[in-house]
Structures are given as C-alpha cells and as structure tokens.
C-alpha positions in Angstrom: 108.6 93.6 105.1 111.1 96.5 104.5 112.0 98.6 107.5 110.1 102.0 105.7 106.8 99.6 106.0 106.8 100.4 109.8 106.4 104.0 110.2 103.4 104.7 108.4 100.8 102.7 106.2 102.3 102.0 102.3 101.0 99.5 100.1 102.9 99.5 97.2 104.4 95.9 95.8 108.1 97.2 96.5 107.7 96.6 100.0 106.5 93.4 100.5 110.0 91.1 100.9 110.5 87.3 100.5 110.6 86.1 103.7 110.6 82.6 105.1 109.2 80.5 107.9 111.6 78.8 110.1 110.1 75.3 111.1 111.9 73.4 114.1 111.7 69.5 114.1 114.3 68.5 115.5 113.7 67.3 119.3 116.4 68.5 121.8 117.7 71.7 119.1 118.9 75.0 120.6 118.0 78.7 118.9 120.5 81.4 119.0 121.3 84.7 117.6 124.8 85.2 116.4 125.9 88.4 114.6 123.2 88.8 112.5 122.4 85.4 112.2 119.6 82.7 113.7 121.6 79.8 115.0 120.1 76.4 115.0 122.1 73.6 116.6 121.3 69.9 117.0 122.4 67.3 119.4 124.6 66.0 116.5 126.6 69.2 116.5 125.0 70.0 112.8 124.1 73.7 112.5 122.1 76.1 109.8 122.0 79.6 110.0 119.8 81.7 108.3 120.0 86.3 108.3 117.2 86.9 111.3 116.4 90.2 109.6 114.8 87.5 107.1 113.0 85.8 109.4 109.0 85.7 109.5 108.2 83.0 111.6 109.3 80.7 113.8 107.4 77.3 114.4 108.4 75.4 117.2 107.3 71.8 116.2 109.2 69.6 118.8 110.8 68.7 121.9 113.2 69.7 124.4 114.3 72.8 122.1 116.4 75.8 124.0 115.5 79.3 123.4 118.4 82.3 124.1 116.9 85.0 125.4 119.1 87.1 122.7 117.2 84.6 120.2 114.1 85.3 121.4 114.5 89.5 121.5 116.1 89.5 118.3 112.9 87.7 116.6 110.7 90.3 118.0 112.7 93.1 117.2 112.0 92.0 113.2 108.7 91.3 113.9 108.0 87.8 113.5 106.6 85.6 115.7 107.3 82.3 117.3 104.3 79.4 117.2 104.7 77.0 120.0 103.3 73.4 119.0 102.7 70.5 121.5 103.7 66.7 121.0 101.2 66.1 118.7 102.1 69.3 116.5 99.2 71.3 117.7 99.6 74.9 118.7 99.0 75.7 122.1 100.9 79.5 121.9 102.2 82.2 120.3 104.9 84.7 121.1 104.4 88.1 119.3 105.6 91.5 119.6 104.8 94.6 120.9 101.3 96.2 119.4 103.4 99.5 117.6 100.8 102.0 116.1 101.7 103.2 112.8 98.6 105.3 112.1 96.6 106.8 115.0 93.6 107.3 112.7 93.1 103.8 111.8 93.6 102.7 115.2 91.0 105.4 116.7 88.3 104.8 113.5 88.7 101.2 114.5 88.3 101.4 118.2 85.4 103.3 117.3 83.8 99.9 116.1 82.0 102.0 112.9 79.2 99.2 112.1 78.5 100.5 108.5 82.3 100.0 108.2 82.6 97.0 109.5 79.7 95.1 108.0 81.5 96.7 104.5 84.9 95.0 105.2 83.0 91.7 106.4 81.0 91.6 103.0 84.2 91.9 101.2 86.1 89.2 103.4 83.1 86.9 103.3 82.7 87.1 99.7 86.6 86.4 99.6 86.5 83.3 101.4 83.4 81.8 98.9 85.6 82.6 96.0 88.1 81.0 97.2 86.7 78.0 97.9 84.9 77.8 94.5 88.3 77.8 93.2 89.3 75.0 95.5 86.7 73.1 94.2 87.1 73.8 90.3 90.6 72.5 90.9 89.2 69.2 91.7 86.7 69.5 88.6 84.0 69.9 91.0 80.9 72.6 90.6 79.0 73.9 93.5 75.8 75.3 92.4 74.8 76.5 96.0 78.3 78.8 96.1 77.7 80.2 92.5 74.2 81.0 92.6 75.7 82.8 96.9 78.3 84.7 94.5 76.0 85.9 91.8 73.6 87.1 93.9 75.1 88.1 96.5 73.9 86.7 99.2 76.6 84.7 101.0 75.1 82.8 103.8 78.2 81.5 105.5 76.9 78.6 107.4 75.6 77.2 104.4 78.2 77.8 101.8 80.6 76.0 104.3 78.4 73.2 104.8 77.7 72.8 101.1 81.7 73.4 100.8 82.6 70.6 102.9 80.5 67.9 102.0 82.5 68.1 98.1 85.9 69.1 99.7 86.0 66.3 102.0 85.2 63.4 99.7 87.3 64.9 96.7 90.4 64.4 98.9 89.4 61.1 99.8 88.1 61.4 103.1 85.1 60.1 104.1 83.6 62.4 106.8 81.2 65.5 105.2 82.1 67.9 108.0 84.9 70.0 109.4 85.0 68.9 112.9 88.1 71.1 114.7 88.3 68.3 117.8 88.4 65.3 115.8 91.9 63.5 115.7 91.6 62.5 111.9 94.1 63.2 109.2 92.3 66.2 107.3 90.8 67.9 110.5 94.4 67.7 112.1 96.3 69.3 109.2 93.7 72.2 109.1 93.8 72.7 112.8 97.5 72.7 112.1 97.8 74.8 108.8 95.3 77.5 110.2 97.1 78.2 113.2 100.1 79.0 111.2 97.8 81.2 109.3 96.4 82.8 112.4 100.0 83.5 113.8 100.7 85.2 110.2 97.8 87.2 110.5 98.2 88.3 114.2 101.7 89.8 113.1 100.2 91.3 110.1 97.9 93.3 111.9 100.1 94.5 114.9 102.9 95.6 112.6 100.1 97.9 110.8 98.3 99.1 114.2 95.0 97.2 114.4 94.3 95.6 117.2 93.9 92.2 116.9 90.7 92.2 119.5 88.6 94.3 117.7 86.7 92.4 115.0 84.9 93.0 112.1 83.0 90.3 112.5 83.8 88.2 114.8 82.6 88.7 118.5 85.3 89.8 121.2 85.5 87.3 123.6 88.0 85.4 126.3 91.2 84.4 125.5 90.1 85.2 121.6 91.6 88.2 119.1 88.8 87.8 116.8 90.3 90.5 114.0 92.6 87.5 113.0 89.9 85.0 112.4 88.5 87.8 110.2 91.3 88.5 107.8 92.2 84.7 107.7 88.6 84.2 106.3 90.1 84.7 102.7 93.2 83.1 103.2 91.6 79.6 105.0 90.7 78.1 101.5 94.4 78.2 100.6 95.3 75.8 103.4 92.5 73.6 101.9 94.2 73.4 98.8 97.5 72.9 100.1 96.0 69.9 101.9 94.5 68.2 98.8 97.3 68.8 96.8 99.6 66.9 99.8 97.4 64.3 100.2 98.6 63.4 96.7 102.7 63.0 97.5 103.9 60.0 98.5 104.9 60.9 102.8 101.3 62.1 103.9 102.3 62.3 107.7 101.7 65.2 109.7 105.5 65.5 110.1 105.9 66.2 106.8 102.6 68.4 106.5 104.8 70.7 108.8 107.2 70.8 106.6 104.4 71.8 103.8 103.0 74.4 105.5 105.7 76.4 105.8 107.1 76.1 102.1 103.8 76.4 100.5 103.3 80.1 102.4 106.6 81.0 101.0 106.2 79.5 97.1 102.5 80.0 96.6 101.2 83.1 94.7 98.2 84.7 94.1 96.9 88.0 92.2 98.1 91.3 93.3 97.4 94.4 91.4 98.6 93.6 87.5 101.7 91.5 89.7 101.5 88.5 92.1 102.8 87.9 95.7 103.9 85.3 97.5 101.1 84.0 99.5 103.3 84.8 103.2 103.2 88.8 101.7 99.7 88.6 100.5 98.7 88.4 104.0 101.1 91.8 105.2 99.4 93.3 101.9 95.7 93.0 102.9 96.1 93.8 106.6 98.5 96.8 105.2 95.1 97.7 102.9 92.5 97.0 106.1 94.4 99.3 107.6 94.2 101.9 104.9 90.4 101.2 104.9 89.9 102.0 109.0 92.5 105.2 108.3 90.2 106.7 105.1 87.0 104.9 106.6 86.7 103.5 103.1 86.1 99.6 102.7 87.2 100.0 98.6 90.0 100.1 99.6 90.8 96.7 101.5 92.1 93.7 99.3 91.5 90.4 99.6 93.2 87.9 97.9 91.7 85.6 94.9 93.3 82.1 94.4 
C-alpha cells in the first residue's frame, strides 16, 4: 500500500498498490538489499532483483537460504512479512513488523472487546465465508441446498455449512475423502494447510499496518501461541484458496512445488468486487482490514467489507 495508507485509516481504491509475493525455491539462495533493490542470488551465480518498496511478502520455501540482516530490516521497514516454510513446504513461522497504531480509537474500541460489535462483524464475516463457498461450488456446477436455504434465512450454522461444504468440494476435485482434515498428509489437505498460511501471513500484516491487534478476536477465542483476529478476517478469504486448488488440480504439474508457485501468483492476478471497481485479491485483504478498522474506529459494523468471489 502507498506510504499516505500508514498514518491514518483511508479506504479509498487509489491506495491499494499492485504488489507481489516473493516465493524462494531455490535451496542454498542468499537475500540481500542493494540500493533499493531485493537481491536474490543462487549457487549458480544467476540473480533477480526486484524494487523492495514493492515487496509484500516474502515465502521462504527451501533450504539452506541466507538472510542479510540489511535484507531482513528493509522488508519490515515496507511492511511485508517473511513466511518461513519447512522441508515439506509447511509453515512453521512468520517474521512481521512492528504493531504501529494508526488510529487510537479503533485500537481502544477494540481492546474494549464491544460484544454487540463484535458478534456484528462476525455475522458479516461468517455470512462472507458461506457466500463464498456457494460460489466455489456453482463453479463446479454444483448446488448446495443446505448453504442456500443458511443464506436466505440467515441462519449460518458454521459447523454444518462446512460439513455440508466439504463433502461436495472434496469429491468435485477428485478426491476421495468428505472432510477437511488439517493433519492429514494428502494432496488437497496439504495445499490448504499451505495456501491458508500464506493467507494468514497476509492477514496478520493487514491488520498491524491498520492498528488492530491481531490477538483480539471477533470471534475466535484468545488463546496460546494463537492471534485469533487473523483467523477471523481470513474467514472470507479461505474459499478463495479452495478455488485456486480446484482450478490447479486441473494443469498438467499438480505437485506441491508448483502449488507454491500458484499461490503466490493467484493472490497477485485474482480479482474480486470492490465498490463499482475490482482489486486484486493480495489488496482486497489490505481493503477489508483497512474497513474493520474503520468499523472498531466509528463502532459501526456497516461499515466493514468483505469480499464476494
């Protein structure tokens, strides 16, 4: 986002920048900062540069890869993060920057954990997600009675629109399993383990650069180890992943090296409905933590956005 997006809450379009996702696979790589510039060098000698100040992320998706501390600084001072990913491409940390607050009142109204509030912005989120994943399924010409009849009446039971989402999401992509099951080692539960942590790490900048604090949820229960504010905005955002998966599963190279690769395009080239415009789907997610912000500030949940695939 544009420099003027860090000293006080703005949601308008202009303001939300292309910016990209900077995936390392290469095993034995070293990251520098050069004039301006992230450096990225392999054991070959090749190199790629890319302007830091357009930098977003960072994944770190292999091993053996050097970090300069003037690398490492200079990604924070733009606010991105870096993911850290283990052998088997699963995140195991994060390195973000400094909480900065931009607007004392949304930070105090949120520390003030207003339950009316709060169940408000949930209902919004929650209703959201179900969209969303209706659309997922349409895409695959499938109907799911049990999510329209939740949407029309309102009544969004999440446990049970995610069961009933599952058992036609999984089978539409060709998997055989009914459930989402986070620990098992299988293709489809892998890539969303993988493609929601990149998600999360989006999210947990979101928020800091707009002054929540990622352990307050709305939601979500505060707990060890757990910022449960960025399982909350993802909500909306998770069925996106979903359809990225499907939609991979259909190119020729379906390994999770080259699901890695998907992920971070995908944030930067999808788009969905903003306003009477559309955003990328990496800005989309600075936009509605920009607007949750807005909501804690004017203790007003109409206006936090969501977005609709």
């Amino acid at each position: 986002m544009g420099r003027s997006g860090r000293s006080e809450i703005a949601c308008d379009l202009n303001i939300f920048m292309s910016h990209h996702i900077i995936h390392v696979l290469k095993h034995g790589c070293s990251l520098h900062r050069d004039r301006g510039f992230v450096v990225c060098r392999g054991d070959d000698k090749s190199e790629n540069r890319l302007p830091i100040e357009d930098v977003r992320a960072v994944i770190i998706a292999a091993r053996g890869v050097h970090m300069s501390s003037n690398f490492i600084s200079g990604v924070l001072e733009q606010q991105a993060i870096i993911l850290h990913c283990d052998s088997a491409y699963q995140p195991c940390g994060m390195t973000v920057p400094l909480s900065r607050i931009t607007d004392q009142r949304a930070f105090l109204n949120q520390s003030a954990r207003p339950a009316r509030l709060n169940e408000r912005l949930w209902q919004t989120m929650l209703r959201g997600k179900t969209l969303n994943q209706r659309s997922v399924l349409h895409r695959r010409q499938i109907t799911s009675p049990h999510l329209d009849r939740a949407l029309q009446t309102g009544e969004i039971d999440e446990a049970n629109c995610a069961r009933r989402y599952w058992q036609l999401y999984f089978p539409a992509i060709g998997y055989t399993g009914t459930k989402r099951e986070r620990s098992v080692e299988t293709p489809p539960n892998q890539m969303l383990n993988y493609g929601y942590a990149v998600l999360a790490a989006l999210c947990h900048r979101a928020l800091v650069i707009y002054g929540l604090s990622p352990l307050l949820g709305v939601k979500h229960t505060t707990r060890y180890q757990a910022h449960p504010l960025v399982y909350d905005l993802m909500e909306p955002f998770r069925p996106s992943v979903d359809l990225m998966i499907a939609e991979f599963l259909l190119e020729p190279d379906v390994s999770l090296k080259a699901w890695c690769k998907k992920v971070g395009t995908q944030l930067r080239e999808t788009r969905v409905r903003y306003r009477d415009h559309s955003l990328k789907l990496m800005d989309a997610i600075d936009a509605s933590a920009c607007s949750l912000a807005r909501s804690y500030s004017e203790k007003s949940s109409a206006l936090f956005w969501v977005p609709e695939l």
